[in-house]
C-alpha positions as CSV (number, residue, x, y, z in Angstrom):
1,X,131.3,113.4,81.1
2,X,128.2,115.4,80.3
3,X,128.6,117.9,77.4
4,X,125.5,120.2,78.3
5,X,126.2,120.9,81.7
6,X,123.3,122.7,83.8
7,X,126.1,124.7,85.9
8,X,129.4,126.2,84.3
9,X,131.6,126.9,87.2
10,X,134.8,129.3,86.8
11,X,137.7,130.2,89.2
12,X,140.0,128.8,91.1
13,X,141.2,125.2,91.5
14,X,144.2,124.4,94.0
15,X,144.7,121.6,96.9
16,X,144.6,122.4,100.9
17,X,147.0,121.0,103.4
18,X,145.3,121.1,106.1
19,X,145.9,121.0,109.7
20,X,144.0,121.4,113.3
21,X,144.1,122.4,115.4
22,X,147.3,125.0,115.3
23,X,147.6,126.9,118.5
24,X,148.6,131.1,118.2
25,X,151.9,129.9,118.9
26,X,153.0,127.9,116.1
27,X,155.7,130.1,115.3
28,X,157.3,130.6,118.8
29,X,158.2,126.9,118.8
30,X,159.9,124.4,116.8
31,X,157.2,121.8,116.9
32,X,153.7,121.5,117.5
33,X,151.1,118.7,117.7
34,X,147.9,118.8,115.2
35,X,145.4,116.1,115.6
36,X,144.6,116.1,111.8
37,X,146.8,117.1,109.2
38,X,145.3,115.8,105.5
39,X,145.5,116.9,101.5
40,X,142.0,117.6,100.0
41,X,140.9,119.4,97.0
42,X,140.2,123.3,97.6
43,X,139.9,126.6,95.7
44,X,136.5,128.3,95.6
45,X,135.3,126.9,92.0
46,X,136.1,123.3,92.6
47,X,134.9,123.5,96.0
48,X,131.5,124.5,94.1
49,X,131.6,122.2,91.6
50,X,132.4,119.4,94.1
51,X,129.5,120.1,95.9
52,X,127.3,120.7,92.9
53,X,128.5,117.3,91.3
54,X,127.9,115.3,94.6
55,X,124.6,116.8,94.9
56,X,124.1,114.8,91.7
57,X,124.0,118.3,89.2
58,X,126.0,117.9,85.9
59,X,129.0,120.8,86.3
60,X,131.7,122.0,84.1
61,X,134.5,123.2,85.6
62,X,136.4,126.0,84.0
63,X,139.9,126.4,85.6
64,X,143.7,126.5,85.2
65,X,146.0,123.8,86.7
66,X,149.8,122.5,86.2
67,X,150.8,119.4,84.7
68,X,152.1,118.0,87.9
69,X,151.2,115.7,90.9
70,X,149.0,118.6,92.6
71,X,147.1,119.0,89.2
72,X,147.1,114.9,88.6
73,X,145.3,114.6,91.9
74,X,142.7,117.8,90.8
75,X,142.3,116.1,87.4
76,X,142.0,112.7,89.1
77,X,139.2,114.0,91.6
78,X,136.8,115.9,88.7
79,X,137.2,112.7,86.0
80,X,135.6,111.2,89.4
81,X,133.2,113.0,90.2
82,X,132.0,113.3,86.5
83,X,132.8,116.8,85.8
84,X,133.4,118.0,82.2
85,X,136.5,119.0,82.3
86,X,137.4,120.0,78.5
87,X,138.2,123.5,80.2
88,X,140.2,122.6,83.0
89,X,143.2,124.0,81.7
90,X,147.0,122.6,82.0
91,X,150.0,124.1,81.6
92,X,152.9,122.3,81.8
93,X,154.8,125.7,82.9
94,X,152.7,126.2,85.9
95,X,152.8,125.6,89.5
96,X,149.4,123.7,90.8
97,X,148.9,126.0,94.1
98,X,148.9,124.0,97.5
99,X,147.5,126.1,100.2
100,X,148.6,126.0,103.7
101,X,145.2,125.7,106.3
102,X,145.7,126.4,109.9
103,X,142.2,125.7,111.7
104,X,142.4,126.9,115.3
105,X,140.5,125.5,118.1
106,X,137.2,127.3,117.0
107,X,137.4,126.0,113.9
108,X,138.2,129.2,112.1
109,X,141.0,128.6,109.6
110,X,143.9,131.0,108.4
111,X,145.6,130.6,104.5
112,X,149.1,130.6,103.5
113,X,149.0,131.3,100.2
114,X,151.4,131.6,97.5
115,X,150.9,133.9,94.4
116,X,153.4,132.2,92.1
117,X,151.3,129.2,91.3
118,X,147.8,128.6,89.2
119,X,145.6,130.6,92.0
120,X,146.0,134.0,90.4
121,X,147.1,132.8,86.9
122,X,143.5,132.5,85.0
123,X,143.3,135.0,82.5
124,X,140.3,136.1,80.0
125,X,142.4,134.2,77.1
126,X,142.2,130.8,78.9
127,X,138.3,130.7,78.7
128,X,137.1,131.1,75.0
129,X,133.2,131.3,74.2
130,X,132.3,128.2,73.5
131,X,132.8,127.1,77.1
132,X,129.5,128.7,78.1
133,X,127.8,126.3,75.7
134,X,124.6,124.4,76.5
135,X,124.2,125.7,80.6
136,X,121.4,127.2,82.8
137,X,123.6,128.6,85.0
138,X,127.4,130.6,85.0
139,X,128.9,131.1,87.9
140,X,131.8,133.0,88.6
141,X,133.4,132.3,91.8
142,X,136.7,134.3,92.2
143,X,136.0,137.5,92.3
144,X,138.9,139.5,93.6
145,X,141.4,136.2,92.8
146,X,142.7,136.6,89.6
147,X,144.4,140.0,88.9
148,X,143.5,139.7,84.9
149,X,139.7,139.5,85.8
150,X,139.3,143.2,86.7
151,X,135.4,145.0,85.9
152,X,136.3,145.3,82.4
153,X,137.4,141.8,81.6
154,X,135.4,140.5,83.9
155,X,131.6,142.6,82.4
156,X,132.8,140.9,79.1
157,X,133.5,137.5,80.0
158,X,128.9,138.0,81.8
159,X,128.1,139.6,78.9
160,X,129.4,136.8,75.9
161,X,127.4,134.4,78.7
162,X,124.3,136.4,78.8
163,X,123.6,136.3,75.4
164,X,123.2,132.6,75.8
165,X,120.6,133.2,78.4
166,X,122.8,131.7,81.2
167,X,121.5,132.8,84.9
168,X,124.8,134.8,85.9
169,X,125.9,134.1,89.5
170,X,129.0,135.0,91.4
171,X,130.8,134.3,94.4
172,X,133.6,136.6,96.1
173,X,136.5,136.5,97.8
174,X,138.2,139.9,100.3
175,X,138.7,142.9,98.1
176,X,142.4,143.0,97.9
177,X,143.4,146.6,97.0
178,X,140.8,148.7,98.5
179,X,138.1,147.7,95.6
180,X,134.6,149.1,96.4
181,X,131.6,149.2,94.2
182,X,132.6,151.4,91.7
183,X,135.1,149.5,90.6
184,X,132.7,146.9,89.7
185,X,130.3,149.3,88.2
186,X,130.3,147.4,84.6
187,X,129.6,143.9,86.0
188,X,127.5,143.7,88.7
189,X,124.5,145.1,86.3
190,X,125.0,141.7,84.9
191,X,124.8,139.6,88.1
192,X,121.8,137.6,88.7
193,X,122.9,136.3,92.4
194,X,126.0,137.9,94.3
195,X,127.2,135.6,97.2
196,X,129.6,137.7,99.2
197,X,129.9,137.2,102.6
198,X,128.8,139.8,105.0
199,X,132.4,140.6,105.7
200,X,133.6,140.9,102.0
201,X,130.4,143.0,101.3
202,X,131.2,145.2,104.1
203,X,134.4,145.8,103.0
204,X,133.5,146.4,99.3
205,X,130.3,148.8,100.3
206,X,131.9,150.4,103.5
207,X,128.5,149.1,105.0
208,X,127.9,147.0,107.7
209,X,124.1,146.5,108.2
210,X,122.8,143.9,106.3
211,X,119.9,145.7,104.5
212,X,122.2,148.7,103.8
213,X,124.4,146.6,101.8
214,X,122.0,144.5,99.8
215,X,121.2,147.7,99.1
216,X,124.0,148.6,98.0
217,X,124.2,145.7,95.3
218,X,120.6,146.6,94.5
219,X,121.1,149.9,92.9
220,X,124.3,149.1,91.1
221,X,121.8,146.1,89.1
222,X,122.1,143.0,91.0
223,X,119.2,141.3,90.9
224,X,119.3,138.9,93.7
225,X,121.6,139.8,96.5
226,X,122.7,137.0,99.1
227,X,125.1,137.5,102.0
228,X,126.4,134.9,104.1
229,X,126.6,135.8,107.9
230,X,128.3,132.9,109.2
231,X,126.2,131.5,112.6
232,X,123.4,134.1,111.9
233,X,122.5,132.0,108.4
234,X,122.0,134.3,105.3
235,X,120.1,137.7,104.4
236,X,118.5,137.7,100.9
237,X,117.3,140.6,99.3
238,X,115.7,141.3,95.8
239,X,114.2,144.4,95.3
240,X,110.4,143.1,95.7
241,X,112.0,140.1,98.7
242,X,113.2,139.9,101.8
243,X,114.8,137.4,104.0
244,X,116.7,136.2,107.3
245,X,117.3,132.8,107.4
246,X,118.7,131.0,110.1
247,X,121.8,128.7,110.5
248,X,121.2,125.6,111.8
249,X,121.5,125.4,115.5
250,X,122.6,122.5,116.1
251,X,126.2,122.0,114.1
252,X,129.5,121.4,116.0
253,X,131.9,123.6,114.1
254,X,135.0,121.3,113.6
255,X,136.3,123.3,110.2
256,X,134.8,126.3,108.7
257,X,137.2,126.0,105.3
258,X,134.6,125.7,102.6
259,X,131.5,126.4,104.3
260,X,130.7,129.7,102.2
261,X,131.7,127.6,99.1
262,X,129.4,124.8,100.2
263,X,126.8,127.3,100.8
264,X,126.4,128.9,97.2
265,X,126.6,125.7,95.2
266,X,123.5,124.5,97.3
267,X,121.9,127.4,96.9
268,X,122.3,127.0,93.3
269,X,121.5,123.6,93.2
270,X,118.1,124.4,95.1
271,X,117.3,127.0,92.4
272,X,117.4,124.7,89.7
273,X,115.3,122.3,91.7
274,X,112.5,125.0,91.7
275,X,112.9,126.5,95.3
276,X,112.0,129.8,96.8
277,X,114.4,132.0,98.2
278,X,114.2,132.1,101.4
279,X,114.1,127.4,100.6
280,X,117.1,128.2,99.1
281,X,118.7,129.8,101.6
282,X,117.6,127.2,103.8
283,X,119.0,124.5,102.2
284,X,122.0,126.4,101.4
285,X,122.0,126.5,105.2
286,X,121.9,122.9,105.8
287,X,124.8,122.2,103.6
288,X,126.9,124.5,105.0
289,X,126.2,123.1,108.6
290,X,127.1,119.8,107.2
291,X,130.2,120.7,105.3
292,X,131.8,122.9,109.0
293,X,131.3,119.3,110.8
294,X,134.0,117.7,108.9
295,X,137.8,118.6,108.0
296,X,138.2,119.9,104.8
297,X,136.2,122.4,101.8
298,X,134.0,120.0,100.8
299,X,134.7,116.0,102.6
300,X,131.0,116.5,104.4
301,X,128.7,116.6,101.3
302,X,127.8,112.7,100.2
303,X,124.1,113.5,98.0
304,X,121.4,115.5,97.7
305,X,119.4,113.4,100.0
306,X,121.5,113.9,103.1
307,X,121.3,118.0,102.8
308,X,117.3,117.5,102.1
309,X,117.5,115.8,105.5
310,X,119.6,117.9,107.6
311,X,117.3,120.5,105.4
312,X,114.3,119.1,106.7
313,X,115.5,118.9,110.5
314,X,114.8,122.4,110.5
315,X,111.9,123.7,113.1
């Protein structure tokens, strides 16, 4: 376990069940053939810190689990990987959330989710100060998860980082009550990096071109604004930059569940390796075209050295 982590990752920790491919009509009969069904870890901060940690970066994961065979297997899978886990919490009244993945045929996959268990249950209490101790980089990667973390708790929990001169980064999920902008108007000032997908941003800005929406971000104080457009690669946008970066053209798209997930932590990983952004973005790129060839969040991602080849395969 390393005590002075580079990356301090926070959000949401929960295991997929996972199955593929699920016709439409799954519910108009009583049984239906998958030709994978499997467990593996999932939620959008250990899918991070999964990839970050096989990518050979030191990560602390800050998260809330239950004490039972879902949170075992979490535990069991970061005391693995070498995450420092002293804020992983457990609590022994809690449900560990098991998410239900249906992947159709096109690899696209659809959540069952329950809202009962740890996946919404993170609150500002559960994270105290000294777990942004000793890192380069915080990222937060649940926006729009847990109800407790709204602008207000949420501008405090970037600010007590900041004054430890962490790089503030954060991920996001669908806004889930109408949210736009201004309801993160105390926040995003703080933000370093966004990572929304185009989709999510489009939602949250009522924008849809790319440029519009970055922005968007830009004025409200992000300094660094990248979206994720799926097959079309990644936009990035500073208020001097300005990038499109290409997917990779050549992936066959098996499972797309932790590809955006996959995505940011190799984008951070290729910032603290001294990158430029639009090299981020490409390696960022390669990992995510990695991790949509196998089934589950994160199972595709084996080193550092595998992305820097799949990296280097671009023309």
């Amino acid at each position: 376990m390393n005590n002075n982590p580079d990356y301090i990752i926070i959000g949401a920790s929960v295991l997929d069940a996972l199955a593929l491919p699920v016709a439409p009509n799954v519910f108009e009969t009583g049984s239906v053939a998958a030709d994978h069904i499997a467990m593996h870890t999932g939620g959008d901060a250990l899918n991070e810190a999964t990839v970050l940690a096989s990518l050979g970066e030191s990560v602390r994961l800050v998260s809330k689990i239950g004490a039972d065979y879902a949170g075992n297997y979490i535990d069991a899978h970061c005391q693995h990987l070498k995450m420092d886990t002293t804020f992983l919490r457990r609590e022994a009244s809690l449900e560990t959330s098991v998410n239900l993945v249906l992947v159709d045929d096109l690899g696209e996959r659809h959540f069952v989710t329950s809202p009962n268990g740890c996946l919404r249950k993170l609150y500002p209490s559960d994270i105290p100060d000294t777990a942004f101790f000793g890192a380069r980089y915080l990222c937060f990667a649940s926006i729009f998860v847990f109800p407790a973390f709204d602008d207000d708790a949420l501008a405090k929990l970037l600010s007590e980082a900041k004054k430890g001169g962490l790089i503030l980064c954060a991920d996001m999920t669908k806004p889930k009550h109408g949210e736009t902008l201004e309801d993160l108007k105390n926040s995003l000032p703080l933000l370093d990096y966004i990572f929304p997908n185009q989709e999510e941003a489009s939602l949250l800005t009522g924008l849809t071109d790319c440029d519009d929406i970055a922005d968007a971000f830009l004025q409200c104080g992000v300094r660094c604004v990248v979206l994720k457009t799926g097959a079309g690669g990644c936009f990035i946008k500073t208020a001097w930059e300005r990038y499109c970066v290409p997917a990779f053209p050549h992936a066959r798209c098996l499972d797309t569940t932790g590809a955006g997930d996959t995505f940011t932590a190799c984008f951070l990983d290729a910032l603290n390796h001294g990158m430029t952004l639009p090299e981020c973005g490409k390696f960022a790129n390669a990992g995510a075209s990695i991790c949509i060839e196998q089934i589950g969040a994160t199972c595709g991602i084996e080193n550092r050295e595998q992305v820097m080849k799949r990296y280097q395969m671009f023309s």
